[in-house]
N, C-alpha and C positions, 0 to 999 in steps of 0.2 A: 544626715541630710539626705533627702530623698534624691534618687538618682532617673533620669529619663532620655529617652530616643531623640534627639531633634532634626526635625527636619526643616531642611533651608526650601522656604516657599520662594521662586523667583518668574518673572514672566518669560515671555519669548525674548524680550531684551536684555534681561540679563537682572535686572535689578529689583528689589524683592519686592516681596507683597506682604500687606498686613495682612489678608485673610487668604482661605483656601481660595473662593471662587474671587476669578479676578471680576472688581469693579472699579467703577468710576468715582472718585469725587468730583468731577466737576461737571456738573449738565449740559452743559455747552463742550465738553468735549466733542468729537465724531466719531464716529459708529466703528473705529477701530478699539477704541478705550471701552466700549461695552460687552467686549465677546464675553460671551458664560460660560465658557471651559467647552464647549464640543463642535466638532467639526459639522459646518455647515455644509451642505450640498448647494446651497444657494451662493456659496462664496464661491465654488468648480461652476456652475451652469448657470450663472444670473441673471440669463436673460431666459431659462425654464424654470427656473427655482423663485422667483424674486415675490410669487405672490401666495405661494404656501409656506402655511405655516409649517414650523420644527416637527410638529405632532405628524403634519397629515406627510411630510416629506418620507419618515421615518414608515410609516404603516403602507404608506405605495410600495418605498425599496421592498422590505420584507415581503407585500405581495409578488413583487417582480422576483425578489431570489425564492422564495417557494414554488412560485411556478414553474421554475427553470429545473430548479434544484428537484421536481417529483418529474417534470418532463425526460431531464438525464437519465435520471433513475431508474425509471421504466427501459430508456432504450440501452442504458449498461449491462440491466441483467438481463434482455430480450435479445441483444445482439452479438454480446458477447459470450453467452450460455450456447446457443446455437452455431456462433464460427468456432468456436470447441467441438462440440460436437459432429459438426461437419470436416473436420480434423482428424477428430480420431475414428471416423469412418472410413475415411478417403487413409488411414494410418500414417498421418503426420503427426509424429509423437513432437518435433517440436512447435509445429503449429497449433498444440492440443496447450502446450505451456506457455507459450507466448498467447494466446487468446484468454487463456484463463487466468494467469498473473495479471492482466491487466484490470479485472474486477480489482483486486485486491490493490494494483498502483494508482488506481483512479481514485478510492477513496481514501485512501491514504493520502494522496498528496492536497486534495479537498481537503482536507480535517485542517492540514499544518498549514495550506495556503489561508482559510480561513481565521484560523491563530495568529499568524505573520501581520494580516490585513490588520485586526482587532489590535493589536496591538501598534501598529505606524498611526491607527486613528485614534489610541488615546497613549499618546508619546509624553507621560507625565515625569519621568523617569530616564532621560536621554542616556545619562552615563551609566545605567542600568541596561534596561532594555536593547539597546543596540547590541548587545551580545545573547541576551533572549533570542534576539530573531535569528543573528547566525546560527545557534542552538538550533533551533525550529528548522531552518531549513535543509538542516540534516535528514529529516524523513524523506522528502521529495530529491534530492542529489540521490538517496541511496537506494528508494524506490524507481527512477527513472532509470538511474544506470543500469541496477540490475535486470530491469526488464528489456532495456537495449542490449541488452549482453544476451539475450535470448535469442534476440532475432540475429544481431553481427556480431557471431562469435568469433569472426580474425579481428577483429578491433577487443578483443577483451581485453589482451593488456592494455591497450591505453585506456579504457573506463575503469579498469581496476584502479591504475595511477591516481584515476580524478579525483575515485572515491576512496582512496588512499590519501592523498592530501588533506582533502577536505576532515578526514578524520584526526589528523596531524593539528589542522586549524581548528577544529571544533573542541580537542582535550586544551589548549591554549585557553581557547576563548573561555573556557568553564571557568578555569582556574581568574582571571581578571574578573569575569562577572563574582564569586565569592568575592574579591578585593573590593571591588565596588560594593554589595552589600553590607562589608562592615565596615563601611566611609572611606575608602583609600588607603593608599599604602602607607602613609605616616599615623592614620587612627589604629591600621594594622598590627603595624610595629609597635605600636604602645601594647595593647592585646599581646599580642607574642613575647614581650618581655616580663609579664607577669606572671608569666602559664611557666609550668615546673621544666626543668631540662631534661628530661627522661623523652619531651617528644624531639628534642634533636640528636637522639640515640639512634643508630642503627642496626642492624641484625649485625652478629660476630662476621657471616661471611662476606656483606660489604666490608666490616674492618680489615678481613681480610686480605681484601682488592682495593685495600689505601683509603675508603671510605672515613675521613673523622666527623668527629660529631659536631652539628650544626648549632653555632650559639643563637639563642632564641631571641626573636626581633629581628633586625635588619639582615642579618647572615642567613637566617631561615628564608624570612620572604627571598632574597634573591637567588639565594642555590634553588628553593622551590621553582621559581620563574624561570630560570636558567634549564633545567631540567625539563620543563613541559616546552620550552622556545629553540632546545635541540633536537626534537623530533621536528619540527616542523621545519629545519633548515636540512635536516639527514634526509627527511622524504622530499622536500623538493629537490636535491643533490641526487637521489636514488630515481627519481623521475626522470630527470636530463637525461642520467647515463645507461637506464634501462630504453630510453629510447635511439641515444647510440650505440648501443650491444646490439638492438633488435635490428637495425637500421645494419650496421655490420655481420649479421648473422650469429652472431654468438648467444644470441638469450633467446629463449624460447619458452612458450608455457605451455609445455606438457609435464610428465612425472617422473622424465629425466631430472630434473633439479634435487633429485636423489641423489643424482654420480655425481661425485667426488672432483669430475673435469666437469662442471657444471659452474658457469657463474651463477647463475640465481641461486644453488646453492650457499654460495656464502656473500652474497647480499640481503637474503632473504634473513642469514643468522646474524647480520650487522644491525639489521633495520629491527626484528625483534629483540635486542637487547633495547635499542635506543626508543620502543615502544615503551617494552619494559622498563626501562627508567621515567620516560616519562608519566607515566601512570602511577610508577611508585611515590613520585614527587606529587602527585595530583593528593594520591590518598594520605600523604602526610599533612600537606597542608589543610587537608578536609577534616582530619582526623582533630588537626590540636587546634582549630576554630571552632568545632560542630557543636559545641555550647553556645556559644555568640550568635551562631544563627540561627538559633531553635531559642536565644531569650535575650533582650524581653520582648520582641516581637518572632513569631514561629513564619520562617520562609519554606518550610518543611524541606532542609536540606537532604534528609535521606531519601524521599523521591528523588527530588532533581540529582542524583549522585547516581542513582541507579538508572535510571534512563539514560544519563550521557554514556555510564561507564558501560553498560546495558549492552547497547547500538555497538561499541567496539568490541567487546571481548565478544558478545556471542557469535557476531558473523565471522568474528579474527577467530576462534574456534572452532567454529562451525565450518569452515574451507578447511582448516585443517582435517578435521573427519574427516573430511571428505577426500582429501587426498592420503590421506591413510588406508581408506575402504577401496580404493583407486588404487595404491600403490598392493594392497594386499590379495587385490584380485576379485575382494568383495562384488565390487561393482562392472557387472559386465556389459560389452556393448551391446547396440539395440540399433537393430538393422543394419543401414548406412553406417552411424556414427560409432567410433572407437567408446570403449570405458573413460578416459579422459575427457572427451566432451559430453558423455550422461553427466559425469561426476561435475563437471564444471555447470551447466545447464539445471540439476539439481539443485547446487550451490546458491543459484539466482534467485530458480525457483522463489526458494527457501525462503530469502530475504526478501520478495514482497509479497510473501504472506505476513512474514511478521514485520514489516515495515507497519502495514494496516495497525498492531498490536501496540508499536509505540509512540505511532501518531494519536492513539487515543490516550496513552500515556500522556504525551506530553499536553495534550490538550486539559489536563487537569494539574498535571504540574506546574508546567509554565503559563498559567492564566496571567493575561491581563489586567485582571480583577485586583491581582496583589499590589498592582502601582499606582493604582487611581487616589484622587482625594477619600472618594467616597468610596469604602472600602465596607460591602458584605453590608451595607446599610446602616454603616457605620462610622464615622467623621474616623477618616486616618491618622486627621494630625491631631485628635484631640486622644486618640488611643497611645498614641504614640510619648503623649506627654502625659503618660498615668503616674500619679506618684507611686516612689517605691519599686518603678522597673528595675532596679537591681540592686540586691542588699549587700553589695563588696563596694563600698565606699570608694575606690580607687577604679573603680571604672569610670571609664570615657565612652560616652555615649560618643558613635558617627553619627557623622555629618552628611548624610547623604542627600543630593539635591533633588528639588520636586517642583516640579513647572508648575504653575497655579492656571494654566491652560496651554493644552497642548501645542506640540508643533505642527505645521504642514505636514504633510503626507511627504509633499519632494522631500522636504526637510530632513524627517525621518529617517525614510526610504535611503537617503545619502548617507546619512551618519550610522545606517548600521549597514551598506554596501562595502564600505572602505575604509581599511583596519589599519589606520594610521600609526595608532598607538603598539600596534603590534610590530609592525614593520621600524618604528621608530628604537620598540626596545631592542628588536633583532640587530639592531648597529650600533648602541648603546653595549651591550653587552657579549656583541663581538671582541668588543676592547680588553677584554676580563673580567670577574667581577672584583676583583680584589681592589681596586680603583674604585667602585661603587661603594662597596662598604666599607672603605675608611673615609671617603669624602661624605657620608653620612652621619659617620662616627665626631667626624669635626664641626660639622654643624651649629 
């Protein structure tokens, strides 16, 4: 019997649709039962909007954002080429990197705000997407901070922290968007009880440190989730207390955190294990799905894997360099400033040049394109229900849900602002999980 993708078409109310574009049967309904799946500007300003048409509404906006968008353009690299220059004249080495990272935070953060936008206006995919955009707006957090860390470098621990968190919540948020992609956690668990036991094996030297091996389905999905949901509870716990050490005088971020009477020394060795496990749980879970989401429809998981994973390890390595070329002498001071703030100020640098690098990333990874009906010119739901999408007879196609017209913008905007779900399972599985996987097991 032929196997396929189904997708659940339902409206903004909840209940479903026969076809992709929402219609009307009945003529005499009102002009709320005729929307055609996209976001009007005449429904936001209807008393500017009410007498152009969709066509001509469309070709204004795009002249107004083109105008804007070459006017900017002009005065980015006109104005901020020259307060460089005029910087490293007058020899303000860091008024030379703070005027010049800003080319590279300006468009950067452009690219991903534009991405963010495109997708809260074609919100076809709510229990999807909404983890898309917290994704997304990883470039703009990481580009902004670090270019504020340029100009107020006594606040850098606390913009480290932010963009410490946020990395905390963003390895989470990955890990639920895959769950969502292959219909939830109960289409999951079907999926993960089929797949061989070799992927709930661990290296001998986790066995070592009491690690056993994870029986596949329900026990996997939750030590997975549990594993990415403790970094994000270790770094907000390691935020409070690095602000009352700082606040006490005990922590400090220079290259003392070397000595051995150093707290950040052995916070910084708590918080990298408990990265390191959550990362390690990220790639196991990626590892023994990455078929399911590469068929029978291709979400091209190996981009999106390397972008998110991308963004953390290189900057979480890339400061380490740096304080290693810092601690070895490498890096010497320049003028005023000590080696410690070259090497930190470098570090910023760093990050929104290549912030630029994976905001173009993401803007081809995480397109909007992939959640619409009309997918690359081509009916989604009718792709989706190809005969023959998978020749193992005992596959369960997910169930993932698809708006037959979009939400509001607030709408959106709200449901991927506040992570409910996250903070729900963070108390859920406070309790343990061993209560989880047997009340699953009884079902």
């Amino acid at each position: 019997m032929s196997q396929s993708l189904f997708v659940t078409l339902l409206g903004n109310d909840g209940t479903p649709q026969d076809s992709v574009q929402a219609t009307s049967n009945n003529d005499n309904d009102d002009d709320s039962n005729n929307y055609d799946g996209y976001v009007h500007f005449a429904d936001i300003f209807p008393s500017h909007f009410s007498t152009v048409s969709l066509e001509n509404e469309r070709r204004t906006l795009f002249k107004r954002a083109n105008l804007i968008g070459i006017i900017t353009f002009l005065a980015v690299f006109i104005a901020l080429p020259s307060l460089t220059y005029v910087s490293l004249q007058q020899r303000g080495f860091m008024g030379a990197l703070f005027f010049s990272a800003a080319i590279f935070v300006f468009f950067s953060v452009c690219l991903s705000i534009h991405q963010i936008i495109m997708h809260l206006t074609h919100w076809f995919m709510p229990d999807v997407q909404k983890y898309v955009v917290r994704i997304l707006w990883m470039v703009p957090i990481y580009s902004i901070n670090s270019w504020f860390s340029l100009r107020f470098h006594k606040a850098v621990i606390f913009l480290d922290l932010v963009r410490g968190l946020y990395e905390a919540y963003v390895i989470a948020t990955f890990v639920y968007y895959l769950i969502e992609l292959l219909g939830g956690e109960e289409n999951l668990e079907r999926i993960l009880r089929m797949k061989s036991a070799s992927y709930g094996n661990h290296a001998r030297c986790l066995h070592a440190l009491g690690c056993t091996r994870w029986r596949m389905g329900r026990e996997f999905l939750v030590k997975s989730k549990q594993g990415v949901l403790q970094y994000v509870v270790m770094k907000s716990a390691a935020t409070v207390l690095v602000v009352a050490m700082n606040i006490a005088g005990i922590y400090s971020f220079d290259k003392t955190h070397f000595n051995l009477s150093s707290a950040k020394l052995y916070l910084d060795i708590v918080m990298n294990i408990s990265v390191s496990w959550a990362l390690y749980c990220l790639v196991k879970i990626f590892y023994a799905t990455k078929e399911e989401l590469r068929h029978p429809i291709d979400w091209k998981p190996a981009g999106k894997f390397l972008c998110v994973k991308g963004v953390v390890f290189w900057t979480f390595w890339q400061g380490v360099l740096m304080q290693i070329l810092n601690a070895l002498g490498v890096i010497k001071p320049w003028g005023i400033y000590n080696s410690e703030y070259v090497a930190t100020s470098l570090q910023n640098y760093l990050v929104c040049i290549e912030m630029l690098g994976f905001s173009i990333a993401h803007h081809y990874t995480f397109t909007h394109k992939e959640y619409r009906p009309m997918h690359e010119g081509q009916d989604l739901f009718e792709t989706l229900l190809l005969e023959d999408a998978c020749d193992d007879s005992s596959y369960m196609a997910p169930n993932i849900r698809q708006l037959s017209t979009p939400m509001s913008f607030s709408q959106a905007f709200w449901s991927s602002s506040v992570p409910s779900d996250l903070i729900c399972d963070i108390r859920r599985y406070s309790r343990g999980t061993d209560s989880i996987i047997v009340n699953s097991l009884t079902l």
